[in-house]
Each structure stands twice: as structure tokens, then as C-alpha cells.
N, C-alpha and C positions, 0 to 999 in steps of 0.2 A: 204642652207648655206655652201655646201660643193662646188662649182661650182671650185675650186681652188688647191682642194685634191689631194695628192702627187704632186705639184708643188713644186719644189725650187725656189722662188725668192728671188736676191738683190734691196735690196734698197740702195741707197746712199743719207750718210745728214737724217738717220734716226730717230737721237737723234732732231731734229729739230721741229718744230711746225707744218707744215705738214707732215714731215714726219714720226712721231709719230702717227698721226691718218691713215698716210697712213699702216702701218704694223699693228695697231690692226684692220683693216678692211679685210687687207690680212689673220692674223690669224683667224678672223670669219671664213674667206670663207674657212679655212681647210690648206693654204699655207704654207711650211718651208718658214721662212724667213729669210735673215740674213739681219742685217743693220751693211753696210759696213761706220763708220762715226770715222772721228779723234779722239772724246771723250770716246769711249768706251774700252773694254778691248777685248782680243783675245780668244772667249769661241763662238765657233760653237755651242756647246751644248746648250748654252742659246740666241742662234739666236744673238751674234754681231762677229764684228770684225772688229780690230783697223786698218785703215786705211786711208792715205792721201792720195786721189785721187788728190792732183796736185802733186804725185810723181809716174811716171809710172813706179818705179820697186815694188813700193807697188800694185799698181794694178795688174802688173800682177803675184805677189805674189797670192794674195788675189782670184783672178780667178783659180788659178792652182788649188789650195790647196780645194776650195771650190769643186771643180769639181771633186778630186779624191776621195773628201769623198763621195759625193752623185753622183757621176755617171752625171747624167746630172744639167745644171740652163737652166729653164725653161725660165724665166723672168726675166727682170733688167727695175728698177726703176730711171733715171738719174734724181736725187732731190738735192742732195748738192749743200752747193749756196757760196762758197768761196771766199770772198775778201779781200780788200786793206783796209786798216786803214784810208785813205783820200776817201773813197768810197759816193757821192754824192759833191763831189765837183765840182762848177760850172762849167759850160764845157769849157768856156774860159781857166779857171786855170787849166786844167788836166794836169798832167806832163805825155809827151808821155810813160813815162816808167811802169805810173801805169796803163795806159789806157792797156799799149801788157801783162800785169802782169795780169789784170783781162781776159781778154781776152784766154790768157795762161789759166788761173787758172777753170774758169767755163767752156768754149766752147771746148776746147782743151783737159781736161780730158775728156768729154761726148764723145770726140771722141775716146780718147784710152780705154778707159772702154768696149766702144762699139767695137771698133774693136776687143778686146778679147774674147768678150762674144760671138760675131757674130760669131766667128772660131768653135766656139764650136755648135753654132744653127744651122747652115750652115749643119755641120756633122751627125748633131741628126734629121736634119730635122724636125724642130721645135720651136718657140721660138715665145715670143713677148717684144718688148722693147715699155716703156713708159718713152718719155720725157717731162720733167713739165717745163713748158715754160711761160708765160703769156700773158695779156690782149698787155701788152706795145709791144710786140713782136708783134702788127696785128694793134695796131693804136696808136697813138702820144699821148702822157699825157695832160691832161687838166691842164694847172699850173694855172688854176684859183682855183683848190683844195687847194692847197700850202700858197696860200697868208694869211698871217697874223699866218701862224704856221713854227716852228722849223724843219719841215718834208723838205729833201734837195732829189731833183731829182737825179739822176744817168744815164747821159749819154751811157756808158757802157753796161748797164743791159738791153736797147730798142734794143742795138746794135748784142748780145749773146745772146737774146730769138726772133729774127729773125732772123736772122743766122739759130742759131736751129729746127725751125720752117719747115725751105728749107729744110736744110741737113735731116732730119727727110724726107721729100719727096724724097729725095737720096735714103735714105737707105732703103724706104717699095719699089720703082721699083729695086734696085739694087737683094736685098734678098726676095722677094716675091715668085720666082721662087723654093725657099728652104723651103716654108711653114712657113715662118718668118716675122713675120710684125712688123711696126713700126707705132707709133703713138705719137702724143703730147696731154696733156691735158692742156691749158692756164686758169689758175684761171683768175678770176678778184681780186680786193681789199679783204685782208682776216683784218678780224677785232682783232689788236695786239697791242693794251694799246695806240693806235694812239694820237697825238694829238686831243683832242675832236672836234675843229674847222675842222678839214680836216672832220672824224670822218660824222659830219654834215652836211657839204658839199658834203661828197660822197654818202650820204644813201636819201641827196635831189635829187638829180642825177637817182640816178641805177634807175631802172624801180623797183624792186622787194620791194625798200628802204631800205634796210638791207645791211650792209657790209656780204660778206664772212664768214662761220666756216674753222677750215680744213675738218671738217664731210662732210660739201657740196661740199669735191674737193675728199675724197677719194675714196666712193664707182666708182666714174669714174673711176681711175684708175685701180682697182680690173677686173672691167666692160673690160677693155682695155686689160686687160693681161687673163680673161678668154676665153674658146671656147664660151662663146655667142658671142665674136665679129672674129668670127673665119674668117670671110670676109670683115673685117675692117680695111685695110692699108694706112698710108701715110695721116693720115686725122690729124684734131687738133682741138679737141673736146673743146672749149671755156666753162668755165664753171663760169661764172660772173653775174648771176641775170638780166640781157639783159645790160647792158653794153655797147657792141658795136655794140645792135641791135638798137641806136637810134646814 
């Protein structure tokens, strides 16, 4: 259970519903962690600190400071999932500004977060980053789920978790060379007070018939930032009940 012992990992979007299971899985396996999320307060010692990753002088704040106290971060978790107040509106009506706003806000931080962290892994020769991406980022939503519930798609979010998905393949041949890998874990459907029709509709579906926990997405990533996958780069570990095996 210790597979993870003296590691420092961040998490971003920690306060969040996976990413909450994703850091008590981290602290089983023995990890420092800090979850780097807007709602919390600025206490390294109790593993948070307050930070807006769609502000890059907070991040590279939040990098520096972390990295002088513990000498190195081993790991970074890119989980924050930040958007727009009009976020699922039909894709007809998207106003171009919120579309480059979310865009901005998820795919863009993931990129400056990582480029900080990377400066840092690059030198310690060492590191593994885990991007949480999803199902929608590998294949088109079924909007037959949708019909007859309140649940509104997000053009956006198919668009920034494939994206991701690439860049994530950038970055494991880019920095592989430095003993640093990069990986995504794509959940499928996580089960979150959904409307009950969708709810039933998707658990008719999955092969497995069960929505999602976040318990079934985090030991992956734990999995991804240990040396057991000490040979595993550039990959994106689907982890959906078969999903998009059918």
C-alpha cells in the first residue's frame, strides 16, 4: 500500500468529486499530496492550497513555493475542470467568446501547469503527469442518452479532452528521454445525482450496466503515477465499464 512513499503529488480540482477519491487513494498508497483547487485555503501542511489555475501567475506561484519546500514534485494530477456559466449550451448558440473562454480556462491551464512542473521533472529526471480526459475525448456522445432529460451536452468538453488526449502524446515522446512520462486516464459516465432517465439509459448501454464511482477511476491513476507503470508513456488508459469497447 505503500507503492507511492515519499512522492509529492499535485492534484488540481481536488476538492471535486473525483478528485477527492483521487487523493485519498494517493494518501493510501503512502503520497504527499497537495490539491491545488480555488476552494480551499493555503496550508501545505494539511496537503491544500488555494489556487486558480486559469491564472498563470497563481500557478507559477503555487509551483515555486511547493517545490522549495519539498525539494522535488514527483507527480501532477491535471483534474480541474473549470467553466463558463452558459457551459452546455447548444452548439448553434455558443457565443464565440465563451467557446476561446473554456478553451482558455481547461486546456490552456493543463498546459501551463505542465509546462512548470515539466522544468522541474526534466532536471530531477523524474516525473509522471496524469491527464483525466474522458470517454467523449475518443468517441461522439450518444444524444440518444439525453432525450426526454434536462442533462445538456457541451460541445467544448469533446473538443478539450481530445486535444488533451494528442498533447498528452506530445508530451510522453517529447520528455521520455528525461524519465518522465505522460499519460491520460479517460473515465466513462461517473454516477452524480444524474437525471434518473439518462441514469438508465446509460447503465442499459455500458456492457458492465453500472454507471461509474470515482473509486473506479482513481486507483488508475495512483497505477499511472507509480513505478509499476514505470514503462508506460503517452498511453490513455479508458476506464468506462466497456463503453467504447462496443
Amino acid at each position: 500500500m505503500n507503492k507511492l512513499k515519499s512522492k509529492v503529488i499535485l492534484v488540481t480540482g481536488g476538492s471535486g468529486l473525483l478528485g477527492r477519491a483521487m487523493i485519498s487513494d494517493l494518501n493510501k498508497n503512502g503520497a504527499t499530496v497537495i490539491n491545488l483547487d480555488i476552494d480551499v485555503n493555503r496550508d501545505l501542511g494539511k496537503g491544500v492550497y488555494k489556487c486558480d489555475i486559469t491564472n498563470d501567475g497563481e500557478i507559477e506561484e503555487a509551483v515555486r513555493e511547493i517545490s522549495l519546500k519539498y525539494g522535488h514534485i514527483h507527480g501532477l494530477v491535471n483534474n480541474a475542470y473549470p467553466r463558463t456559466n452558459d457551459w452546455g449550451t447548444h452548439f448553434e448558440e455558443i457565443n464565440p467568446d465563451s467557446w476561446r473562454k473554456n478553451i482558455d480556462w481547461q486546456l490552456n491551464s493543463y498546459f501551463v501547469i505542465s509546462q512548470e512542473v515539466l522544468k522541474l521533472m526534466r532536471k530531477q529526471e523524474e516525473g509522471s503527469i496524469v491527464n483525466i480526459a474522458s470517454i467523449y475525448g475518443v468517441v461522439g456522445n450518444d444524444m440518444s442518452l439525453y432525450e426526454g432529460t434536462s442533462i445538456k451536452t457541451a460541445a467544448p468538453y469533446s473538443a478539450i479532452k481530445g486535444g488533451l488526449i494528442n498533447f498528452t502524446r506530445y508530451l510522453a515522446s517529447l520528455y521520455g528521454g528525461y524519465n518522465v512520462r505522460v499519460n491520460c486516464v479517460s473515465p466513462g459516465g461517473i454516477l452524480d445525482k444524474q437525471d434518473p432517465k439518462f441514469v438508465e439509459a446509460y447503465e442499459k448501454k455500458v456492457p458492465m450496466k453500472r454507471m461509474g464511482n470515482p473509486d473506479d477511476i482513481a486507483p488508475s491513476v495512483s497505477f499511472l503515477l507509480s513505478n509499476e507503470s514505470k514503462y508506460i508513456t503517452g498511453q490513455n488508459l479508458i476506464v468506462d465499464g466497456g463503453w467504447t469497447a462496443i
